[in-house]
C-alpha positions as CSV (number, residue, x, y, z in Angstrom):
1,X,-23.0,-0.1,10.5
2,X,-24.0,-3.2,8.1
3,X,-23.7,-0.4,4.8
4,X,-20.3,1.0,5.9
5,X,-18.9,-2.6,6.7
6,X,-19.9,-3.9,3.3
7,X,-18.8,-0.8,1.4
8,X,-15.3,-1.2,3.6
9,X,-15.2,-5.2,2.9
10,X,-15.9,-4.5,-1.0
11,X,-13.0,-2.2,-0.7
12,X,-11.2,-4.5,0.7
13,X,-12.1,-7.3,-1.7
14,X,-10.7,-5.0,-4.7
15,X,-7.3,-4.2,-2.7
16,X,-6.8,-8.5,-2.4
17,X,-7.3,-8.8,-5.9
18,X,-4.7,-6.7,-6.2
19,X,-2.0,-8.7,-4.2
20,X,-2.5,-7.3,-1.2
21,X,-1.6,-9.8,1.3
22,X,-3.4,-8.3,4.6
23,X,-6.2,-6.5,4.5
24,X,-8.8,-5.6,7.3
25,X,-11.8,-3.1,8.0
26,X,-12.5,-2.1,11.3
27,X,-15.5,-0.2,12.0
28,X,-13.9,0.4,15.6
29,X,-10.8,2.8,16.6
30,X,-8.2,0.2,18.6
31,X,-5.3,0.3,20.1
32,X,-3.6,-0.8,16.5
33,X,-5.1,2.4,15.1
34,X,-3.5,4.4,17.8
35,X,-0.2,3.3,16.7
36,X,-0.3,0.0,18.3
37,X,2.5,-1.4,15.4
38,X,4.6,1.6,16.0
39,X,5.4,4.0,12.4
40,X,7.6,3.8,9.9
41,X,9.4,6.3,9.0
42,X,10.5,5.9,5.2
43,X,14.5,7.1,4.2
44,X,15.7,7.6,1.1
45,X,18.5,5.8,-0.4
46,X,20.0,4.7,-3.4
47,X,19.0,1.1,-4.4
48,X,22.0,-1.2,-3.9
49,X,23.0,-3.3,-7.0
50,X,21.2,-6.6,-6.3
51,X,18.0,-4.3,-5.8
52,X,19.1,-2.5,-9.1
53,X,19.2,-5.6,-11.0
54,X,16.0,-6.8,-9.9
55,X,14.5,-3.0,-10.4
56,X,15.8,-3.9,-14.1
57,X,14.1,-7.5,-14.3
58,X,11.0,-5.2,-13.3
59,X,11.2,-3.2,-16.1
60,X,11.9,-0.6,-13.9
61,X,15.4,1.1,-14.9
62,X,15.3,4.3,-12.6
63,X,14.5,5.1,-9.1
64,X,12.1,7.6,-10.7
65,X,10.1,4.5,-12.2
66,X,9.6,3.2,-8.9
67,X,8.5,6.3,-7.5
68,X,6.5,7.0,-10.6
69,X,4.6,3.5,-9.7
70,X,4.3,4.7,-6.1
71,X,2.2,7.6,-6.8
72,X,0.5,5.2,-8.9
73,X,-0.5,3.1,-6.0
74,X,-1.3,5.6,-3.6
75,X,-3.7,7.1,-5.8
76,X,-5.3,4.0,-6.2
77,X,-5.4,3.5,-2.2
78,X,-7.2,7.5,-1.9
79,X,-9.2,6.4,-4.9
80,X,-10.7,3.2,-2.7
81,X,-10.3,4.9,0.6
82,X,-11.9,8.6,-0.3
């Protein structure tokens, strides 16, 4: 268990460098894992204009940009998580 926890934390550590805000591991299968902060569900919607113009400050001119960056991201997650 000592192995997997400090292959998880070192995970972990890379994912706060990052910006990540709230990271934990957790060896154990809870409550929280079960759901315990309910889903969400994501919805797909055009960006209204005060979230255009600060997709624009971003360098980010399309809604394909950002999506772009999301696969980026989630990559990166599988990367660290597979």
């Amino acid at each position: 268990m000592k192995l997997a926890s400090e292959r998880l934390e070192a995970v972990a550590d890379e994912l706060r460098m990052h910006g990540w805000k709230w990271v934990e591991i957790s060896l154990d299968y809870t409550f929280i894992h079960m759901g315990g902060f309910g889903r969400i569900h994501a919805v797909r919607r055009d960006p209204t204009e005060a979230e255009q113009a600060e997709l624009s400050a971003l360098g980010l001119e399309e809604m394909e940009d950002l999506e772009r960056l999301a696969r980026r991201i989630g990559q990166k997650i599988r990367k660290y998580s597979g």
